[in-house]
ZAVO-618041 format. One record per residue (C-alpha): x, z, y; residue in three letters. Coordinates in steps of 0.02 Angstrom, whole numbers, padded with zeros to 5 digits, always signed. Each point is the difference from the previous one (the first is absolute). Layout:
N
XZYALA...
// end
This chain:
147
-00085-00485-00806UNK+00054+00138+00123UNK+00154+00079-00023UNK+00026+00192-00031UNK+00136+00031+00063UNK+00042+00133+00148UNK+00129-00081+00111UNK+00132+00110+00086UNK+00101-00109+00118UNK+00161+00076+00090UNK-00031-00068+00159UNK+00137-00021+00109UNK+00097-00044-00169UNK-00099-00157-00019UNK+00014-00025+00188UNK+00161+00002+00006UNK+00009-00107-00186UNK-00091-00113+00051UNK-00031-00163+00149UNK-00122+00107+00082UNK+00018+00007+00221UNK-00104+00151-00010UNK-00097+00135-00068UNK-00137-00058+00020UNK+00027-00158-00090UNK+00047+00120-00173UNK-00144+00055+00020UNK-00123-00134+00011UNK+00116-00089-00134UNK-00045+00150-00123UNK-00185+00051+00045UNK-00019-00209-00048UNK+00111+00041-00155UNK-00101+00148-00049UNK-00186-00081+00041UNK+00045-00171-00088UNK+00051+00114-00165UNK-00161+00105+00002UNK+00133+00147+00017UNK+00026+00152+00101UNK+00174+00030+00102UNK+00073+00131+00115UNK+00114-00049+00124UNK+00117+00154+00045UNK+00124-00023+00177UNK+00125+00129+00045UNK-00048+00071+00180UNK-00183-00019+00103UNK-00111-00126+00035UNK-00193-00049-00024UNK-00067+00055-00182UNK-00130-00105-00028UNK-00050-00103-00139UNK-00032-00183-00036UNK-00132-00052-00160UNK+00102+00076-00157UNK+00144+00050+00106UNK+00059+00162+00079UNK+00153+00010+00136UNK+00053+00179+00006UNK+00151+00054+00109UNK+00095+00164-00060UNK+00191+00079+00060UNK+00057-00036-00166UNK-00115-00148-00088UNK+00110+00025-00159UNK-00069+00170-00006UNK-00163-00084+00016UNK+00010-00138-00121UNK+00071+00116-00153UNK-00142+00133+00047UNK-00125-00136-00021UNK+00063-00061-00167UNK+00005+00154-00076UNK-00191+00039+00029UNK-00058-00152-00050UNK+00116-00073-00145UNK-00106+00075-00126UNK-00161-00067+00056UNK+00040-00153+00042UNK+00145-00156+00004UNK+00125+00038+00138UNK+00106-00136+00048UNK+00131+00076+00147UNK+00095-00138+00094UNK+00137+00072+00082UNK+00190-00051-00024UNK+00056+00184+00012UNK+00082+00025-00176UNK-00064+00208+00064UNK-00190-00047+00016UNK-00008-00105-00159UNK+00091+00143-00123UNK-00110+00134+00048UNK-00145-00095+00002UNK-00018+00027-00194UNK+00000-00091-00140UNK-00182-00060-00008UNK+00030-00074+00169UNK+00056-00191+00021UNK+00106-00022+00110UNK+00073-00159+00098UNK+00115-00051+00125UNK-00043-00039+00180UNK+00091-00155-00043UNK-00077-00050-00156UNK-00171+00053+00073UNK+00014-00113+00137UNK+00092-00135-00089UNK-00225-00003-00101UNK-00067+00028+00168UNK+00095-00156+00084UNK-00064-00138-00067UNK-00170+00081+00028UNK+00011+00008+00176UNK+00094-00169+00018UNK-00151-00080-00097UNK-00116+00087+00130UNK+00101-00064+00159UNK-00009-00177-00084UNK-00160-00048-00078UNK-00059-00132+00083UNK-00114-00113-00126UNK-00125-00111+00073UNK-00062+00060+00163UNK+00131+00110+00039UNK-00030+00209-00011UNK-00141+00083+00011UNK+00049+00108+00119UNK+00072-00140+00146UNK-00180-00057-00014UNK-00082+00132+00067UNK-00023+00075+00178UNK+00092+00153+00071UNK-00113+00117+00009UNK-00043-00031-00185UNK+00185-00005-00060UNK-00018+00183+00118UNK-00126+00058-00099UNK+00052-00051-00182UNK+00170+00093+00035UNK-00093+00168+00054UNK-00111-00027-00191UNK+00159-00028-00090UNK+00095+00175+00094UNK-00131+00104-00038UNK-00079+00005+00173UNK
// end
């Protein structure tokens, strides 16, 4: 059953929470956490880069993504869940009260052992995707961002 719950992830919060070498690793961590929930999320880094989105997932860059992150809250807590990840005591007050609110560290403390499981399934025949050629494994990634 999909989840309806709007997603607002404090980006380089999580980043910097978490065992992450780069951005773009967050990322792909959360558009998977997002798609396998049937859920929406937004993404929000402080400075510039590539807007784009991937499936369910939006990365936004803004000059102040706490800015961001409370604006989007606020227009959607009252038609919809919110759940705002962010470990910025700041971000999570003025969210509001109808908003959940967690941790980067608890967050990612659920989304480990997802991502671990991911990295180590191996049953009988090994993964799916170390069976098939390049330009497949190419193409399948392109499907999943969107592209």
């Amino acid at each position: 059953m999909a989840d309806p719950t709007l997603y607002l992830f404090d980006g380089y919060n999580l980043l910097h929470a978490g065992d992450f070498s780069e951005r773009g690793d967050l990322v792909d961590a959360l558009a998977s956490f997002v798609a396998s929930k049937g859920a929406r999320g937004v993404v929000v880094f402080d400075g510039v880069g590539e807007e784009r989105k991937i499936g369910p997932l939006s990365v936004r860059f803004a000059a102040h993504a706490d800015d961001v992150l409370e604006r989007l809250a606020a227009e959607n807590r009252a038609s919809e869940l919110v759940c705002v990840v962010s470990t910025d005591a700041l971000v999570r007050r003025t969210s509001g009260q109808e908003v959940r609110k967690q941790t980067s560290r608890a967050f990612l403390a659920e989304l480990e052992p997802v991502r671990h499981s991911e990295r180590e399934q191996t049953g009988a025949g090994g993964r799916v995707g170390d069976r098939l050629d390049a330009a497949t494994r190419e193409q399948l990634e392109r499907l999943r961002r969107g592209e």
